[in-house]
LUMKE-548936 format. One line per 10 residues: number of its first residue (from 1); their letters; for each residue x, y, z of N, C-alpha, C, O, CB. Coordinates in steps of 0.02 Angstrom, whole numbers, plus 50000, padded with zeros to 5 digits. Glycine has a CB too. Example, Ala and Ser with C-alpha at 12.3 -4.5 7.8 and 13.67 -1.06 7.14 Angstrom:
BEGIN
1 = AS = 50660 49716 50390 50615 49775 50390 50660 49835 50390 50712 49834 50423 50565 49776 50452 | 50642 49888 50354 50684 49947 50357 50645 50002 50394 50670 50057 50402 50704 49970 50286
! end
This chain:
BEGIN
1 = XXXXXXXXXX = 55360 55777 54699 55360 55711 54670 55313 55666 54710 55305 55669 54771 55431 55681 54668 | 55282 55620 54664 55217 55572 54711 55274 55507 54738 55325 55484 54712 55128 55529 54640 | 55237 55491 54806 55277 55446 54829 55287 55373 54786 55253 55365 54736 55252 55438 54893 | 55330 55328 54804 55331 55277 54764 55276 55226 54782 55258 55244 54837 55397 55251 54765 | 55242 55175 54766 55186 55114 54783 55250 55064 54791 55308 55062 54770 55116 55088 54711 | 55208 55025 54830 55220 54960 54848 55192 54919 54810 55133 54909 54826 55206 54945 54907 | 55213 54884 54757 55170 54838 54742 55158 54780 54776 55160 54731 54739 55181 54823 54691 | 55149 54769 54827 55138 54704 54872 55097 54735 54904 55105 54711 54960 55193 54668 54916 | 55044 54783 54909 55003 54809 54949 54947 54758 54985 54937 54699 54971 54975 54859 54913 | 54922 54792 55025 54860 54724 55040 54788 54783 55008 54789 54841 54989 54849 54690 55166
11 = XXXXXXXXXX = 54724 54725 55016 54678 54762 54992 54641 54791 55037 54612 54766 55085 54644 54733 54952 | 54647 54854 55014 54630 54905 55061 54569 54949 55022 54567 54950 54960 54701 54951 55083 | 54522 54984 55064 54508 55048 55028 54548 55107 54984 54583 55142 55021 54486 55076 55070 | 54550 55123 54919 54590 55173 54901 54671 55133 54854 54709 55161 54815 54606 55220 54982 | 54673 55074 54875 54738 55023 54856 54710 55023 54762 54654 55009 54741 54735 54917 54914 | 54763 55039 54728 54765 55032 54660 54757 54967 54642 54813 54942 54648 54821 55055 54634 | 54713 54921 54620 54713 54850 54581 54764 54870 54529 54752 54923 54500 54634 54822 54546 | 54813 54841 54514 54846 54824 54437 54865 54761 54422 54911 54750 54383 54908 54859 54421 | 54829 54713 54454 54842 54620 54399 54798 54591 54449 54775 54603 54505 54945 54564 54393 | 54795 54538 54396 54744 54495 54426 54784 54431 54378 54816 54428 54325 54648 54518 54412
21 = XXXXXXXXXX = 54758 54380 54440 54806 54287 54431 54799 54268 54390 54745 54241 54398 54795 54221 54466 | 54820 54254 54322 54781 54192 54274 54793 54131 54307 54825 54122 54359 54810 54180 54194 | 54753 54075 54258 54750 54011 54272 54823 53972 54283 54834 53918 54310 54711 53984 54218 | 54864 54013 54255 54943 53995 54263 54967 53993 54317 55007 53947 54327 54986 54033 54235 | 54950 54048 54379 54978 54080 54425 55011 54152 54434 55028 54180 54486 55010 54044 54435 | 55017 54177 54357 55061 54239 54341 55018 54274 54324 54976 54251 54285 55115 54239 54291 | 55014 54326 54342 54981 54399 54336 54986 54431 54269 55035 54442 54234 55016 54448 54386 | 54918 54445 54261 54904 54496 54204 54905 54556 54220 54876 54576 54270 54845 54491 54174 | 54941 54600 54176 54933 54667 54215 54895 54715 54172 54891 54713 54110 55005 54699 54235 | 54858 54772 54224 54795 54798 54194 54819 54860 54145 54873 54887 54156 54739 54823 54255
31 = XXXXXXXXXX = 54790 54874 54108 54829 54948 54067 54827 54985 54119 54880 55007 54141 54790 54992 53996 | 54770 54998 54146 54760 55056 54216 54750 55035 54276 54729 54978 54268 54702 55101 54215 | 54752 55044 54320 54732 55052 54393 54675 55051 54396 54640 55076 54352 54750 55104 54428 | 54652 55022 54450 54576 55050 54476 54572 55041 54541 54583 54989 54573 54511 55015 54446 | 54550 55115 54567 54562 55104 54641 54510 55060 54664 54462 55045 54629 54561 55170 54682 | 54520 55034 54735 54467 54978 54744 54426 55026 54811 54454 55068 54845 54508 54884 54769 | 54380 55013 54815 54356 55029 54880 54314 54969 54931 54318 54909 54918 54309 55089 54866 | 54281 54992 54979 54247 54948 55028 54211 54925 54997 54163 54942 55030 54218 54969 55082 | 54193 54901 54963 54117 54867 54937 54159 54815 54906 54145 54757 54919 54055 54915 54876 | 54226 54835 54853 54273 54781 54826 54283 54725 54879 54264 54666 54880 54344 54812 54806
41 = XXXXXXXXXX = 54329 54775 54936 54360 54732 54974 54318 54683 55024 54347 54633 55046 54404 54770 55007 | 54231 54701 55046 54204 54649 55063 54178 54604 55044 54152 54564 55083 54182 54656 55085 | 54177 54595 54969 54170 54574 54918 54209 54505 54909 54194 54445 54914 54184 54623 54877 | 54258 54536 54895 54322 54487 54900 54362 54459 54939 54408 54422 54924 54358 54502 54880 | 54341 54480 55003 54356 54439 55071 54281 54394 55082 54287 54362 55135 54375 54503 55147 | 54235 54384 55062 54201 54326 55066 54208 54256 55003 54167 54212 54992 54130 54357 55071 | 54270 54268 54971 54272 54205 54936 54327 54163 54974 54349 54171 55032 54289 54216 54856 | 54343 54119 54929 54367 54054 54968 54461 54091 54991 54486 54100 55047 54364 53961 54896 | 54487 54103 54924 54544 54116 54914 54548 54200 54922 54511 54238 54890 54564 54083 54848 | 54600 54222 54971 54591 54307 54982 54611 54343 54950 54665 54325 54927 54611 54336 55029
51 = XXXXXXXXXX = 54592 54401 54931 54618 54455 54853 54667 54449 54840 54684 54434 54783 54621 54529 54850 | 54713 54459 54894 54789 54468 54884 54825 54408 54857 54871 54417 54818 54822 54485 54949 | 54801 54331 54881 54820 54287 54841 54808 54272 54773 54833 54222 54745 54810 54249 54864 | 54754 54331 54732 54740 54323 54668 54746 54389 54632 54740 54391 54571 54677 54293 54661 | 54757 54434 54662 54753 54497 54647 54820 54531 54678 54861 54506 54717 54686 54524 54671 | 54820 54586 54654 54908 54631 54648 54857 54712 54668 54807 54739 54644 54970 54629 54524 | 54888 54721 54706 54874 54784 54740 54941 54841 54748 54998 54818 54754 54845 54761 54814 | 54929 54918 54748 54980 54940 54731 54964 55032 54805 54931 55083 54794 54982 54943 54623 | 54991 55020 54846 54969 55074 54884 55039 55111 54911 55094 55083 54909 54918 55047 54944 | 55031 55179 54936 55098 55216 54950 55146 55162 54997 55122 55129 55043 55081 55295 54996
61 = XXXXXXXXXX = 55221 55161 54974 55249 55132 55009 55273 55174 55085 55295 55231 55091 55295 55108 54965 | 55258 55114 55145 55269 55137 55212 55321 55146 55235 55321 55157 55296 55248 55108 55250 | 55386 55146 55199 55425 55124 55209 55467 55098 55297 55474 55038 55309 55444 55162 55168 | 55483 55137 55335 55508 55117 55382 55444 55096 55429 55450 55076 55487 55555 55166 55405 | 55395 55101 55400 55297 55075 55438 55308 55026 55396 55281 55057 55350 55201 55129 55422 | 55329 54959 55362 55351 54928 55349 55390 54867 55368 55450 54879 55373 55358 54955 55332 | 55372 54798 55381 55422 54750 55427 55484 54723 55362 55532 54685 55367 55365 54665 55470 | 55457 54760 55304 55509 54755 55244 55565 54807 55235 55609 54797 55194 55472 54758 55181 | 55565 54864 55273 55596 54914 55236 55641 54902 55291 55631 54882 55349 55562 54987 55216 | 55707 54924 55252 55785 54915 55306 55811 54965 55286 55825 54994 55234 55843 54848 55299
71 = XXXXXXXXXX = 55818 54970 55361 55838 55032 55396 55911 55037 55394 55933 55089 55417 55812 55036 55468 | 55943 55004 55376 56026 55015 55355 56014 55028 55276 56056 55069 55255 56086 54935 55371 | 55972 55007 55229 55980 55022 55168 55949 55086 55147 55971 55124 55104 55959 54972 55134 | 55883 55095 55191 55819 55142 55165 55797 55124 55109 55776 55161 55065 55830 55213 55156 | 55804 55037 55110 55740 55018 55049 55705 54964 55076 55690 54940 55131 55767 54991 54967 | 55696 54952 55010 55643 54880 55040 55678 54814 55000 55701 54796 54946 55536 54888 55008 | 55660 54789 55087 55697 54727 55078 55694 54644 55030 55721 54593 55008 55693 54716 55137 | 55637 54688 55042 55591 54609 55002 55615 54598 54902 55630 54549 54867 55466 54635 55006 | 55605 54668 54892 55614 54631 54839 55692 54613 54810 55700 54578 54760 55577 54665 54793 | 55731 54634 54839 55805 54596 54836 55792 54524 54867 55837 54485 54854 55870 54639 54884
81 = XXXXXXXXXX = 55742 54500 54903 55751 54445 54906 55718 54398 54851 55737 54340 54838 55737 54435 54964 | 55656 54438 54817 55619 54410 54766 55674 54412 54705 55687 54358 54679 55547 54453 54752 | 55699 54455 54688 55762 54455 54612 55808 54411 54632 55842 54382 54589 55812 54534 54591 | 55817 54398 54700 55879 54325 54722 55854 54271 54730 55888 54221 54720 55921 54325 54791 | 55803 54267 54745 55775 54206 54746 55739 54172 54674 55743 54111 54669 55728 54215 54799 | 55708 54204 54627 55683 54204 54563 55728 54188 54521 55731 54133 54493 55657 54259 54545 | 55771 54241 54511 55825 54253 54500 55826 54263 54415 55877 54273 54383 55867 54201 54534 | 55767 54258 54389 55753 54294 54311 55778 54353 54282 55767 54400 54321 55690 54311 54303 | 55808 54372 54229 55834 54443 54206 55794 54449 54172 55748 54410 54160 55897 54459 54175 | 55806 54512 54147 55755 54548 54123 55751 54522 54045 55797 54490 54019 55767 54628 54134
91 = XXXXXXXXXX = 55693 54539 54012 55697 54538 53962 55715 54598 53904 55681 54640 53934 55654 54512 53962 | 55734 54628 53860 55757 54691 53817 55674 54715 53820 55669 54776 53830 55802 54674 53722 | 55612 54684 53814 55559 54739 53833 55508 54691 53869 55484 54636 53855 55521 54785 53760 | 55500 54750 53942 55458 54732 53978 55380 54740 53975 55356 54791 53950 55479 54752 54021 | 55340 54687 54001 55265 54679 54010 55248 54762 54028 55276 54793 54074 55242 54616 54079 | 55200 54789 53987 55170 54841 54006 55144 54827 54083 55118 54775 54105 55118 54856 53954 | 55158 54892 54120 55129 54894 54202 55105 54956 54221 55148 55000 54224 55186 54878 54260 | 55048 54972 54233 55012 55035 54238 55036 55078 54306 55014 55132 54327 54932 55017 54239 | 55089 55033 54335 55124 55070 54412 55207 55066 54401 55244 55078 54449 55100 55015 54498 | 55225 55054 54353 55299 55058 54361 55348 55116 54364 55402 55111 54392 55320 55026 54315
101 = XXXXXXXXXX = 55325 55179 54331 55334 55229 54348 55350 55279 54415 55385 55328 54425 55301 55235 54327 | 55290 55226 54463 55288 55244 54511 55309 55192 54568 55292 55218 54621 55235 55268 54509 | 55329 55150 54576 55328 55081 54584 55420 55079 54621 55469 55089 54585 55308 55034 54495 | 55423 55067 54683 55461 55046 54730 55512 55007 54709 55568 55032 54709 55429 55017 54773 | 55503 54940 54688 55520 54880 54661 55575 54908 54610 55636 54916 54612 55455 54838 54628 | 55523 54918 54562 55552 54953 54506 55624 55010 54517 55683 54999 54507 55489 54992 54478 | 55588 55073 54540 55654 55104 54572 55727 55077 54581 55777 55085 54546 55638 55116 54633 | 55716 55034 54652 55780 54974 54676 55813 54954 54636 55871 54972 54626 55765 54912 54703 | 55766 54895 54592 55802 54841 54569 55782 54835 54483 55784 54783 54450 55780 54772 54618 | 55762 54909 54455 55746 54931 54357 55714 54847 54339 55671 54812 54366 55855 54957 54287
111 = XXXXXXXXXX = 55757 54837 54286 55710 54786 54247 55700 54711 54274 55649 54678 54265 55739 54778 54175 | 55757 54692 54308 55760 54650 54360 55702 54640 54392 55671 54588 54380 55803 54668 54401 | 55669 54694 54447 55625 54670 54470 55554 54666 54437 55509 54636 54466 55627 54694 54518 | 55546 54693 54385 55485 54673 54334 55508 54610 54308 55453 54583 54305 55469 54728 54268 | 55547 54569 54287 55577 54519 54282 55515 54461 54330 55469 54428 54305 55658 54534 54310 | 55530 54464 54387 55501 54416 54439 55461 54445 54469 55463 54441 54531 55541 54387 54485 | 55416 54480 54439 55353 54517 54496 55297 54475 54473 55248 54463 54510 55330 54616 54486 | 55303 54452 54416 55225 54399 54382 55194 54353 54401 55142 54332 54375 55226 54364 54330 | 55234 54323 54472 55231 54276 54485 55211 54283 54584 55194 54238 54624 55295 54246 54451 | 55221 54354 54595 55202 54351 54655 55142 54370 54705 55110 54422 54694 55239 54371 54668
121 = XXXXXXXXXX = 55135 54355 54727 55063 54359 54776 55066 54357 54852 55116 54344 54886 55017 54296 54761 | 55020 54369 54868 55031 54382 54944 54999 54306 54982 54941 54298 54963 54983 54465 54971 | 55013 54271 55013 54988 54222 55045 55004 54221 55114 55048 54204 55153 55003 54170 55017 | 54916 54262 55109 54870 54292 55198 54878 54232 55250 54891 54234 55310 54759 54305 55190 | 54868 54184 55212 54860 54128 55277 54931 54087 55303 54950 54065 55358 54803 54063 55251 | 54953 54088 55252 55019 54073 55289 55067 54134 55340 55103 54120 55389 55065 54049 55228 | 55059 54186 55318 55072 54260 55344 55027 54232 55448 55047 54248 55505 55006 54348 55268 | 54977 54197 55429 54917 54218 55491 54942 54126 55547 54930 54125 55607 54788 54223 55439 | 54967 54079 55519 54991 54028 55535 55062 54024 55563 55082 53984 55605 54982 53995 55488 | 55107 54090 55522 55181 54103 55573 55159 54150 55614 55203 54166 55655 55257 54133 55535
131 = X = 55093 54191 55623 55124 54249 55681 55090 54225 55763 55104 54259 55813 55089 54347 55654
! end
C-alpha cells in the first residue's frame, strides 16, 4: 500500500501541487496532481506571497518526523484541530480532490476533514516570527 500525503506539505521538489487560492481565499482543487520541481519552487519563492500561502501541496506524510504527529494517537494532530476549530460538516457530496484517496486528513477525520480543508494554507511567515 502507498503511504498516505500530507496535505499541508511545503513546496518542495517532487511535492504534488493539488489547489491553488482563488480570489476568495479557498482553494480550487486540481483534477490531477502535478509534481512540482526546482525550477517551480524557485520560481515561486521569488514572489511577494510564498507558495504555500497560495498553493496546497501534497507530499508523503512524516509522520512521527512531524511536529504534528502524536505520538499517543499515531496520527496527526493538526487536523483534529482544523475540523474543531472550523468546525464545518460535511456535505452528502464532496469537492472532487485528486489526493483524497491517498490523503492523511482524509483517512482520520472521512468527510469532515474535506469539509474544512478549502480554506487552509500554510502561513511561512508567521511559522518564521514564532520560532
Amino acid at each position: 500500500m502507498a503511504s498516505l500525503l500530507c496535505p499541508s506539505s511545503t513546496a518542495k521538489p517532487g511535492a504534488a501541487l493539488f489547489g491553488i487560492q482563488d480570489d476568495t481565499g479557498h482553494i480550487q482543487y486540481l483534477e490531477e496532481t502535478v509534481i512540482i520541481d526546482q525550477v517551480f519552487v524557485d520560481t515561486a519563492r521569488q514572489q511577494v506571497r510564498q507558495p504555500e500561502e497560495r498553493f496546497r501541496f501534497a507530499s508523503n506524510c512524516a509522520k512521527s518526523g512531524c511536529g504534528h504527529w502524536s505520538l499517543q494517537n499515531s496520527n496527526c494532530g493538526l487536523v483534529g484541530k482544523i475540523v474543531e476549530a472550523m468546525n464545518r460538516q460535511a456535505d452528502a457530496t464532496l469537492i472532487a480532490c485528486a489526493i483524497r484517496t491517498r490523503c492523511r486528513w482524509y483517512d482520520q477525520e472521512g468527510a469532515n476533514a474535506c469539509a474544512n480543508c478549502d480554506e487552509v494554507v500554510r502561513n511561512i511567515r508567521t511559522q518564521e516570527v514564532m520560532a
